[in-house]
TIMILO-170222 format. One record per atom (N, C-alpha, C): residue number from 1; residue in one letter; chain; atom name; x, y, z. Coordinates in steps of 0.1 Angstrom, whole numbers, plus 2048, in hexadecimal, padded with zeros to 3 digits. Layout:
N
(rec NUM A A CA (X Y Z));
...
This chain:
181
(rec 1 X A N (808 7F4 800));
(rec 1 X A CA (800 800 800));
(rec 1 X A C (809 80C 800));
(rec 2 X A N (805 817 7FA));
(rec 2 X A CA (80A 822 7F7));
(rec 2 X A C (807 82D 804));
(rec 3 X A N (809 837 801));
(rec 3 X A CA (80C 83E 80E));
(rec 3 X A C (7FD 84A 80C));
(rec 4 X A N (7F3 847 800));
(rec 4 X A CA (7E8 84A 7FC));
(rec 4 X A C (7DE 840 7FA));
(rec 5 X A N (7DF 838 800));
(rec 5 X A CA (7D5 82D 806));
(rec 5 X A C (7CC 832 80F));
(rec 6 X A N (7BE 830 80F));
(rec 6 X A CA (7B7 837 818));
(rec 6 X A C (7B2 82F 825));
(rec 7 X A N (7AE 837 82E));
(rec 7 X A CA (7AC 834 839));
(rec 7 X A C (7A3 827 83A));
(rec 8 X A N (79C 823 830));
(rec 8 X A CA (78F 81E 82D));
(rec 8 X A C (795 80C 82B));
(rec 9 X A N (7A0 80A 823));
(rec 9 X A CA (7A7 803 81E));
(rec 9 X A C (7B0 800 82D));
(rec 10 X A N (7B7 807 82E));
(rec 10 X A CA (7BF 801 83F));
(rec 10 X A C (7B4 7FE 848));
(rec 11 X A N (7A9 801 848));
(rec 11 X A CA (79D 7FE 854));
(rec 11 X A C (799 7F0 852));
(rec 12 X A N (799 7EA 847));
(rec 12 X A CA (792 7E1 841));
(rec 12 X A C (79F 7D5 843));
(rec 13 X A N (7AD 7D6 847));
(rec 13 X A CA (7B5 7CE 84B));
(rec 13 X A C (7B2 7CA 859));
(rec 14 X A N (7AD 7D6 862));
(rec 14 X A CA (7B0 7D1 871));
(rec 14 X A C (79E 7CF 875));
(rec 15 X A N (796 7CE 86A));
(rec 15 X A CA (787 7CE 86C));
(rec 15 X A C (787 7C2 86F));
(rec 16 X A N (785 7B7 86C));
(rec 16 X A CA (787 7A4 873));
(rec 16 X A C (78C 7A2 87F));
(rec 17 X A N (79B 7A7 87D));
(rec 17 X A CA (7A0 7A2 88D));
(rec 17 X A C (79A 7A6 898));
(rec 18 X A N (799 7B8 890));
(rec 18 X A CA (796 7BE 8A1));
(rec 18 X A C (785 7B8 8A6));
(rec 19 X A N (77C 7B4 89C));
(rec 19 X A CA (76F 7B1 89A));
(rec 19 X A C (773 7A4 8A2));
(rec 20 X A N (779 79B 89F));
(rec 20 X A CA (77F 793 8A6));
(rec 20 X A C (782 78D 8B5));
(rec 21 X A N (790 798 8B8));
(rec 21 X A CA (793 79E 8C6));
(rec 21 X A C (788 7A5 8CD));
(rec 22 X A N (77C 7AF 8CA));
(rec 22 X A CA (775 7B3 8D0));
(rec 22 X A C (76A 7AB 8D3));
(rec 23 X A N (768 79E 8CC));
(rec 23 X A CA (75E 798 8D0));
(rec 23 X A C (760 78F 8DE));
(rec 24 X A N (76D 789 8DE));
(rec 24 X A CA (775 77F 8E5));
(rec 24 X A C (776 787 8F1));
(rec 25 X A N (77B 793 8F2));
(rec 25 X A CA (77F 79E 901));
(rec 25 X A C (770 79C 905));
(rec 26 X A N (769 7A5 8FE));
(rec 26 X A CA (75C 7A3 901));
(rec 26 X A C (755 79B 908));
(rec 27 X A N (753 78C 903));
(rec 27 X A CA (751 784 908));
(rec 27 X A C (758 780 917));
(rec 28 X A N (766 784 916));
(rec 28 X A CA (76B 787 923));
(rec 28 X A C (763 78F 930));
(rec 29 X A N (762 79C 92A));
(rec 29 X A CA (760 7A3 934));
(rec 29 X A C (753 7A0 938));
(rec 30 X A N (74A 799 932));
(rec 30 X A CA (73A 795 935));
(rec 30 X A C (73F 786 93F));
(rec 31 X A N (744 77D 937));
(rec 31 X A CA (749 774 944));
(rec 31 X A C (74E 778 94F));
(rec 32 X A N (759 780 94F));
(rec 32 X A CA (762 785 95F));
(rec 32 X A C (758 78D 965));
(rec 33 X A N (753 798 962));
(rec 33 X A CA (749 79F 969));
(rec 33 X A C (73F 798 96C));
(rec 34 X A N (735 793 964));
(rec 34 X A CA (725 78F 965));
(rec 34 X A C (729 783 96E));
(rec 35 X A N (732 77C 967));
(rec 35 X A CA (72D 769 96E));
(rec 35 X A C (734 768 979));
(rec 36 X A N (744 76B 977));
(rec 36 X A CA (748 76B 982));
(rec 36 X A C (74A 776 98E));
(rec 37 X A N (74E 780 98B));
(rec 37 X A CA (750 78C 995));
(rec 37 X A C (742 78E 99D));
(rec 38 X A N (736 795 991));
(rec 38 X A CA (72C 798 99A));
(rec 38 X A C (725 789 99D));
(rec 39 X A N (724 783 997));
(rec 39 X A CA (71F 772 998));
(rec 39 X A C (709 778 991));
(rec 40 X A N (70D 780 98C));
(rec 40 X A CA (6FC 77E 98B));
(rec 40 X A C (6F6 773 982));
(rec 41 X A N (701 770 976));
(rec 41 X A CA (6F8 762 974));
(rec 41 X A C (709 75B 96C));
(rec 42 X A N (703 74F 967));
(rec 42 X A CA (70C 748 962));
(rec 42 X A C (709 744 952));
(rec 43 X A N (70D 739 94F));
(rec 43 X A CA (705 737 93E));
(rec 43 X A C (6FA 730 943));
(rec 44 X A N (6F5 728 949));
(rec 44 X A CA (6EA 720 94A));
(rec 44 X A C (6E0 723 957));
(rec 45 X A N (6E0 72E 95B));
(rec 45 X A CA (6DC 734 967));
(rec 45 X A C (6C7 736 965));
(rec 46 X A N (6CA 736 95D));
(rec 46 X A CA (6B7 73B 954));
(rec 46 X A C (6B1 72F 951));
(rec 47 X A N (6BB 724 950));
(rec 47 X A CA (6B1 716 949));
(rec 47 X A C (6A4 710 94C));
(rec 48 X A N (6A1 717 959));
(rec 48 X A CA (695 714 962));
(rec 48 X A C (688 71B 958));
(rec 49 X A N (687 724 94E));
(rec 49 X A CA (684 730 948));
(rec 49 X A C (688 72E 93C));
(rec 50 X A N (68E 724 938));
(rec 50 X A CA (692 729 927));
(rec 50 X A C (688 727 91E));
(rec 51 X A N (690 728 912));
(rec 51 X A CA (684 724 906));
(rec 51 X A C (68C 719 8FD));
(rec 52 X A N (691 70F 907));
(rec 52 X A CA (697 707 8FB));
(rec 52 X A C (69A 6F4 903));
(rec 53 X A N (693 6F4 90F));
(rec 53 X A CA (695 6EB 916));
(rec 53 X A C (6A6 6E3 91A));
(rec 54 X A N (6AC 6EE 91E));
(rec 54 X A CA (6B5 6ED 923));
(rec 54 X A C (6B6 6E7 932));
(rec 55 X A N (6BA 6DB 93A));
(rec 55 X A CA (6BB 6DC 947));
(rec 55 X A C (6BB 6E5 94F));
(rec 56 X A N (6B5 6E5 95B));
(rec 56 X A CA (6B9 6F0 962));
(rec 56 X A C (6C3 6EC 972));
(rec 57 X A N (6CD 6F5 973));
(rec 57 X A CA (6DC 6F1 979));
(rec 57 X A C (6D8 700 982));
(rec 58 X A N (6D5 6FB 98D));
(rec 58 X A CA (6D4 709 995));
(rec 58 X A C (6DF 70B 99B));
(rec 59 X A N (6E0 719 997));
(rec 59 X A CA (6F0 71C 99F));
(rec 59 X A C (6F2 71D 9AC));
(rec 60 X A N (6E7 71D 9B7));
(rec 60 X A CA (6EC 71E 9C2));
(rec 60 X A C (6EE 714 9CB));
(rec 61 X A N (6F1 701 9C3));
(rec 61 X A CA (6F3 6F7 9C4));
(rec 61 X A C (701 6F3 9C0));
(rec 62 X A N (706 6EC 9C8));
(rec 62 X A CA (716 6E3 9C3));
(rec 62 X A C (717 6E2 9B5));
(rec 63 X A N (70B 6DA 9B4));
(rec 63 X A CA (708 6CE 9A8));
(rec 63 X A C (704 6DB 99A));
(rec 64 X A N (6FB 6E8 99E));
(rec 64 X A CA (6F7 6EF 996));
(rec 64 X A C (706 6F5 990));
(rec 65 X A N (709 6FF 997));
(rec 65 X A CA (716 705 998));
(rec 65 X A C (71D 6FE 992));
(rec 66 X A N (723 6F5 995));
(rec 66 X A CA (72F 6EC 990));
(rec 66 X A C (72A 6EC 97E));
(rec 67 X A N (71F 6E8 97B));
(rec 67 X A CA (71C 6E8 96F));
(rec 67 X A C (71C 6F8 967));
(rec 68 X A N (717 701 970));
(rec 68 X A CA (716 70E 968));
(rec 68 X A C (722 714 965));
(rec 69 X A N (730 70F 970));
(rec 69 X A CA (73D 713 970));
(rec 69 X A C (741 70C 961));
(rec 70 X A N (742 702 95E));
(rec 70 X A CA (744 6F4 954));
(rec 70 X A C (73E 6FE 947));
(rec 71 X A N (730 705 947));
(rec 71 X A CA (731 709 93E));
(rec 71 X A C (737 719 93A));
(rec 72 X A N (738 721 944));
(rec 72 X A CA (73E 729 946));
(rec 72 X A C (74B 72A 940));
(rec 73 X A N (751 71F 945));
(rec 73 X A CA (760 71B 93F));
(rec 73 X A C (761 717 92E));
(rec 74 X A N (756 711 92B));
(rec 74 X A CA (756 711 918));
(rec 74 X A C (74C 71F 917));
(rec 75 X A N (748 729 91A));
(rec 75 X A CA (74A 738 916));
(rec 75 X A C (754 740 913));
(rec 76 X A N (75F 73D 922));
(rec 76 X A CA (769 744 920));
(rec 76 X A C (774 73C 915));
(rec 77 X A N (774 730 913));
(rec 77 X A CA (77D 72A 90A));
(rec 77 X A C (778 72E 8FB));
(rec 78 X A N (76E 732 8F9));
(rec 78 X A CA (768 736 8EB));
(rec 78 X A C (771 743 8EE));
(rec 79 X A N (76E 74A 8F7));
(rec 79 X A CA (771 75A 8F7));
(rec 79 X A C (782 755 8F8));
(rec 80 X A N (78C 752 8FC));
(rec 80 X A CA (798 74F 8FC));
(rec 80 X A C (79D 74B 8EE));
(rec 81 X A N (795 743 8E5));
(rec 81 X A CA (798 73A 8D7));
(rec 81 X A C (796 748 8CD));
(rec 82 X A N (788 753 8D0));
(rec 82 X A CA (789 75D 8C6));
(rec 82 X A C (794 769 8C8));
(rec 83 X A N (798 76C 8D0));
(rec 83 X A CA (7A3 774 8D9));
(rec 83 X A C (7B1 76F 8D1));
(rec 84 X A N (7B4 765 8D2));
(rec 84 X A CA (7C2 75C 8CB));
(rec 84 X A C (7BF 75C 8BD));
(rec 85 X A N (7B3 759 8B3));
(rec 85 X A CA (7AB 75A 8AB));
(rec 85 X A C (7B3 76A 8A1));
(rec 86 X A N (7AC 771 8A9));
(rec 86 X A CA (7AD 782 8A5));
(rec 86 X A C (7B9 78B 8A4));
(rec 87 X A N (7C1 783 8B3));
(rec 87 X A CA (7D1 782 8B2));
(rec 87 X A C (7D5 77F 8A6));
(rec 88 X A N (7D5 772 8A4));
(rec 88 X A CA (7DB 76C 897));
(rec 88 X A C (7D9 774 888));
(rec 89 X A N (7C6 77A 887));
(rec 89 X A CA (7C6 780 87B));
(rec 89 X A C (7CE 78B 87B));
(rec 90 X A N (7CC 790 884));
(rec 90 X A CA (7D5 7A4 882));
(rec 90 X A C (7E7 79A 883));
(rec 91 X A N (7E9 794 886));
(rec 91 X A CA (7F7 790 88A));
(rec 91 X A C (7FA 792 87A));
(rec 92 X A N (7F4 786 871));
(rec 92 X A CA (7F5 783 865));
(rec 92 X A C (7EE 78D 857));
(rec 93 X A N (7EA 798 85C));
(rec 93 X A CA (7E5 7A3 851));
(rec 93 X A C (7F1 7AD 857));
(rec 94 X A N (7F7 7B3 863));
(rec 94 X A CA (7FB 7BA 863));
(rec 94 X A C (80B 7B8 868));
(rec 95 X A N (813 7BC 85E));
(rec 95 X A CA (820 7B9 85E));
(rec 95 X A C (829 7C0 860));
(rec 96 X A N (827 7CD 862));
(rec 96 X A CA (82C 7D6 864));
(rec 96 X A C (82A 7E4 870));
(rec 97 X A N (830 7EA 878));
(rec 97 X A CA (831 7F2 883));
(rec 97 X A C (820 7EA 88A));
(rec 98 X A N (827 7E0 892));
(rec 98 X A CA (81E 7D9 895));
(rec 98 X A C (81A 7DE 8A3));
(rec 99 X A N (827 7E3 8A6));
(rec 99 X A CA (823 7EE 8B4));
(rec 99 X A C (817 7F8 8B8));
(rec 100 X A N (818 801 8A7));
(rec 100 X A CA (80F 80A 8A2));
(rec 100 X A C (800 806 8A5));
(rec 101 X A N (7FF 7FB 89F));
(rec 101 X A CA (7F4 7F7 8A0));
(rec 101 X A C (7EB 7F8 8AB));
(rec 102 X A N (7F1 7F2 8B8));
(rec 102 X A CA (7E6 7F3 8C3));
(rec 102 X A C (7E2 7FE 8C6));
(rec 103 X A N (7E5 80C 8C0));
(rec 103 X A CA (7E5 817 8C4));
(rec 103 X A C (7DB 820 8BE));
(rec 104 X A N (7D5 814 8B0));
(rec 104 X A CA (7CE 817 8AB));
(rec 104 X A C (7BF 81A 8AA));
(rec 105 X A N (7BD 820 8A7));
(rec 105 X A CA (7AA 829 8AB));
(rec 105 X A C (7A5 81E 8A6));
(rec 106 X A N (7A5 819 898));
(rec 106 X A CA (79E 811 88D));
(rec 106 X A C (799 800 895));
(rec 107 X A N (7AD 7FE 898));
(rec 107 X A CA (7A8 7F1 8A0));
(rec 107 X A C (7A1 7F0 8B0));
(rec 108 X A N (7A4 7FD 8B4));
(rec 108 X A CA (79C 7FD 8C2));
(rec 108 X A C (78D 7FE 8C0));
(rec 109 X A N (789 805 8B4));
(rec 109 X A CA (77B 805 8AB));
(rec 109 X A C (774 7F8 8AD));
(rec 110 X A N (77D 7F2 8A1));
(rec 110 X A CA (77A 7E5 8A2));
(rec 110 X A C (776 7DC 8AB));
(rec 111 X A N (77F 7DE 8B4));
(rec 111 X A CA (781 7D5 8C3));
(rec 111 X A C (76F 7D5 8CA));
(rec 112 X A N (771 7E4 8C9));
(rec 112 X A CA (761 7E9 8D2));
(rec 112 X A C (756 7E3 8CC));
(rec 113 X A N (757 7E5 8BC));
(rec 113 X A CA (749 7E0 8B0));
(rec 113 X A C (747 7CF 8B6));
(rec 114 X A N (752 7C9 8B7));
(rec 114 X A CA (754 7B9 8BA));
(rec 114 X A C (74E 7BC 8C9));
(rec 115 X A N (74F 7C4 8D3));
(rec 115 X A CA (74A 7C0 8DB));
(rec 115 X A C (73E 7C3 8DB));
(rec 116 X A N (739 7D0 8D9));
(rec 116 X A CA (72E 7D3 8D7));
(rec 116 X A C (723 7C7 8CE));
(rec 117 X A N (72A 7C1 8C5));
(rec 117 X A CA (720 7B8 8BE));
(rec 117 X A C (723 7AC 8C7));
(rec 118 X A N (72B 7A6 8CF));
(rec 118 X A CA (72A 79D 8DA));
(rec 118 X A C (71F 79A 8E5));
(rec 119 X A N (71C 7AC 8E9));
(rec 119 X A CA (711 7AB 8ED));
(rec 119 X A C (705 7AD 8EA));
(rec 120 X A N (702 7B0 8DD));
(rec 120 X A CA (6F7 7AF 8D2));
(rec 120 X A C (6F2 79F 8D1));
(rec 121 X A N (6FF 796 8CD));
(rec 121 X A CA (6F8 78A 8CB));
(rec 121 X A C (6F5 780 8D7));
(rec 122 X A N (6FE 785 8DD));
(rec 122 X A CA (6FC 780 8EC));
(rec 122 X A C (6ED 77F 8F6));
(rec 123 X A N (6ED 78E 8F0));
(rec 123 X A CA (6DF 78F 8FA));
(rec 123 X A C (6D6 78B 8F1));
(rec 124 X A N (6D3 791 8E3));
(rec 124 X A CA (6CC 78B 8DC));
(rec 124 X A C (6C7 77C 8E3));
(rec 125 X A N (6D1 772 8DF));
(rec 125 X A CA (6D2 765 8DE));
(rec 125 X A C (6D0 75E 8E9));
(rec 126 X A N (6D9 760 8F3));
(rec 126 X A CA (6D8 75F 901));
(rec 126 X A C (6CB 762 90A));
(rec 127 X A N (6C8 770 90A));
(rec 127 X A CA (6C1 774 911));
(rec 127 X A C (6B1 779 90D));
(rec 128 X A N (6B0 773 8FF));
(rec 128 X A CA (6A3 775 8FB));
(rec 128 X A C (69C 76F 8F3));
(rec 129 X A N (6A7 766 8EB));
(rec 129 X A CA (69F 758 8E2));
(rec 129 X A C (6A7 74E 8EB));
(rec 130 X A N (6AE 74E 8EE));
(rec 130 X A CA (6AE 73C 8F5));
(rec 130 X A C (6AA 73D 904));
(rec 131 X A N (6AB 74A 90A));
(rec 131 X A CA (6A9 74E 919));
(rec 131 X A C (6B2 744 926));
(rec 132 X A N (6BB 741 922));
(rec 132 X A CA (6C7 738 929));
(rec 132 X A C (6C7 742 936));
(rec 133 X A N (6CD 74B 933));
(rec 133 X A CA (6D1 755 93F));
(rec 133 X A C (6CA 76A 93E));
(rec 134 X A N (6CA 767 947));
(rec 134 X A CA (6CC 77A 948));
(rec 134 X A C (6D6 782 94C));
(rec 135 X A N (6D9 790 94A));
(rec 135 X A CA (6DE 795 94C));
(rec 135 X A C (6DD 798 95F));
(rec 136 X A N (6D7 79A 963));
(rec 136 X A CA (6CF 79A 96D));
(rec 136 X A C (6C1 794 970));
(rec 137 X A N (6C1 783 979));
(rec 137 X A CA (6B7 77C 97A));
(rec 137 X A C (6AE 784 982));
(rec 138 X A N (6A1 782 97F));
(rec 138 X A CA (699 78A 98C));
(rec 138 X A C (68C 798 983));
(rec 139 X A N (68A 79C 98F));
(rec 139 X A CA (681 7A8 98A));
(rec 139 X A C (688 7B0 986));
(rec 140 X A N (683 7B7 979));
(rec 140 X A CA (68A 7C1 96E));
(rec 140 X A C (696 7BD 969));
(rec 141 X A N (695 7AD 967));
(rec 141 X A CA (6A0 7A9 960));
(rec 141 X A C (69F 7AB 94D));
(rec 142 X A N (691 7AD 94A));
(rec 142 X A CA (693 7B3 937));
(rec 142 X A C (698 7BD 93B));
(rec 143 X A N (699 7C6 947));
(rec 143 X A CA (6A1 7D7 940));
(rec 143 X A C (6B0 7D1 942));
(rec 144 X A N (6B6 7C8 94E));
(rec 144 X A CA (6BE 7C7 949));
(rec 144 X A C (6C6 7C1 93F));
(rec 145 X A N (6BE 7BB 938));
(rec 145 X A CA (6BE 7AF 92B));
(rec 145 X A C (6BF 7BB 921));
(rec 146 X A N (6B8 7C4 91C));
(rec 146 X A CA (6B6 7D0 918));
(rec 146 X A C (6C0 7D9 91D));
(rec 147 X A N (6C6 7E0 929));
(rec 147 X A CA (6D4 7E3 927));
(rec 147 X A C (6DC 7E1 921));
(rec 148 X A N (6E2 7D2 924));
(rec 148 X A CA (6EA 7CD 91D));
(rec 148 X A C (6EC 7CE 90D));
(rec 149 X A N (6E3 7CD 907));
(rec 149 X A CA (6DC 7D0 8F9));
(rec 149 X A C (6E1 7D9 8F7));
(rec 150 X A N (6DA 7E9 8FC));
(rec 150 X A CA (6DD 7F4 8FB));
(rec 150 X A C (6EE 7F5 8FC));
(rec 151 X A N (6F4 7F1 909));
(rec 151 X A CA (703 7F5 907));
(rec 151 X A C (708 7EC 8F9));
(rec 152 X A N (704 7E3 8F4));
(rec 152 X A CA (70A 7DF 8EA));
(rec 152 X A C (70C 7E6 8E1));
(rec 153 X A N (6FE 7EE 8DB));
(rec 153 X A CA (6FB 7F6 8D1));
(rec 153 X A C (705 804 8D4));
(rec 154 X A N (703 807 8DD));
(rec 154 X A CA (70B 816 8E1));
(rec 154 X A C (71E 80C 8E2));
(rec 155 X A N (720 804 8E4));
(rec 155 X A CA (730 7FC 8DF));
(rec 155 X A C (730 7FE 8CD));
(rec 156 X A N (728 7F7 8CA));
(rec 156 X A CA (72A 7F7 8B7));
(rec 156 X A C (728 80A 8B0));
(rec 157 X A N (721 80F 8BB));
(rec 157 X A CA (71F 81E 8B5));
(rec 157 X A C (72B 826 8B7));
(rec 158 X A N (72B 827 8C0));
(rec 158 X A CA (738 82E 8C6));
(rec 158 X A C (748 827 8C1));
(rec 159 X A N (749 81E 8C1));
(rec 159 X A CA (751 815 8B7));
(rec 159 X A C (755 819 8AE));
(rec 160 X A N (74C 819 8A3));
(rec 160 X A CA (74C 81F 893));
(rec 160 X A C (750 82E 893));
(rec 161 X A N (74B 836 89C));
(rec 161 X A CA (751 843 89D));
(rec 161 X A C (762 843 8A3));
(rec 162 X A N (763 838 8AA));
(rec 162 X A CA (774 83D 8B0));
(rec 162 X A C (778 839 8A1));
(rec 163 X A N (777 82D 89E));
(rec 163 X A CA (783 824 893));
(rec 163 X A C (77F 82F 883));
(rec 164 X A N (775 83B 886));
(rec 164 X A CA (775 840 87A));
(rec 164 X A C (782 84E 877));
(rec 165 X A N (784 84F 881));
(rec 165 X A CA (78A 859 888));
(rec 165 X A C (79D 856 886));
(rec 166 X A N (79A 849 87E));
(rec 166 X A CA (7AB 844 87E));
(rec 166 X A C (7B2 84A 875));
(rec 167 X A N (7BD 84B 874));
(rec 167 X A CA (7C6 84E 86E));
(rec 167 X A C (7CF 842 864));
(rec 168 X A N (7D5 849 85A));
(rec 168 X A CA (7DB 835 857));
(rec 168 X A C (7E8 838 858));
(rec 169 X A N (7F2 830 856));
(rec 169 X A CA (801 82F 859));
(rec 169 X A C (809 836 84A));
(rec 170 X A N (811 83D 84D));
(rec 170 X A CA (817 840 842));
(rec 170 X A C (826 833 842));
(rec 171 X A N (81D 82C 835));
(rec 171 X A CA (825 823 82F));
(rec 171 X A C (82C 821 825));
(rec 172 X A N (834 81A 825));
(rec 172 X A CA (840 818 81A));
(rec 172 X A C (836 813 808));
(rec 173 X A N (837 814 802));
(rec 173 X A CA (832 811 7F3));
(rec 173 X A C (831 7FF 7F5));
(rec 174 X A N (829 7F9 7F8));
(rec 174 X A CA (82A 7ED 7F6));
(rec 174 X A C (826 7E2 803));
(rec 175 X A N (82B 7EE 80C));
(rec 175 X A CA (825 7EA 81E));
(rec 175 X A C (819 7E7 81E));
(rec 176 X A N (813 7DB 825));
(rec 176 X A CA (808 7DB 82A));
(rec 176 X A C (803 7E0 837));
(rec 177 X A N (7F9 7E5 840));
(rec 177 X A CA (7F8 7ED 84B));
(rec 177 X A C (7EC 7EF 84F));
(rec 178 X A N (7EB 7F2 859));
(rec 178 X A CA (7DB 7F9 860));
(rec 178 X A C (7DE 808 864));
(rec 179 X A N (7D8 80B 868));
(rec 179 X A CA (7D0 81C 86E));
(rec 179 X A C (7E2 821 879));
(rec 180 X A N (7E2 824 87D));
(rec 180 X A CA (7EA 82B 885));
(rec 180 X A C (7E1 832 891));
(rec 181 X A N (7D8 837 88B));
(rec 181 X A CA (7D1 83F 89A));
(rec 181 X A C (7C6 840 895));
């Protein structure tokens, strides 16, 4: 790429990984906070309630728990496998001032849109056609099912405005590269 490559063109290199990496963090930060830190639910916490006849494993049992942990643990291993996943793509599209990179608006863009749409499908999926779990079990748990939603939307919005804001790398004639800022 030439050093008149446009912004649009370097975006579109670090658009997958970061889509990628933001889904996987994401999924992080919904596991570490939700399941384990605050403990308000787990993956199978709602099955008493679903819409898909799923067992129900109550968490405030040995036998429950132990099972909601078990699946907890293949959440975070999806979220771990896309994380390494996203690594690998930006590793192998971007070859150059690889430093630059993390520093960049486009892929931090990205990163957010991935999370933001993590919790789009999430809650979607999760918390309104299969009804596994909630965000918060109990009374006025659709608003916070519906929060969740909303932050996702305001993640993919606000997202697309940082990573538009990027700048691209002034590169050598032939360099491949992403955004710089």
């Amino acid at each position: 790429m030439a050093q008149t490559d446009t912004p649009g063109e370097h975006a579109s290199v670090l658009r997958l990984p970061g889509i990628v990496l933001g889904v996987g963090l994401g999924g992080f930060a919904d596991g570490i906070l939700l399941h384990q830190l605050l403990q308000w639910h787990h993956m199978l916490t709602s099955t008493d309630q679903d819409r898909i006849g799923v067992k129900y494993y109550d968490p405030d049992t040995v036998p429950g728990l132990r099972m909601n942990t078990v699946w907890d643990g293949i959440f975070h291993t999806v979220c771990w496998l896309a994380v390494l996943t996203g690594l690998a793509i930006l590793y192998a599209r971007v070859t150059q001032d690889r430093r630059r990179v993390w520093t960049s608006r486009v892929l931090w863009g990205w990163m957010l849109v991935g999370w933001g749409l993590f919790n789009l499908v999430e809650g979607v999926l999760d918390h309104h056609v299969l009804g596994i779990h909630h965000v918060y079990a109990g009374d006025g748990q659709l608003w916070w099912d519906l929060a969740f939603l909303l932050m996702g939307a305001l993640l993919v919005g606000g997202a697309l405005l940082l990573q538009r804001g990027g700048r691209p790398l002034a590169l050598p004639a032939g360099a491949p590269g992403p955004d710089a800022r």
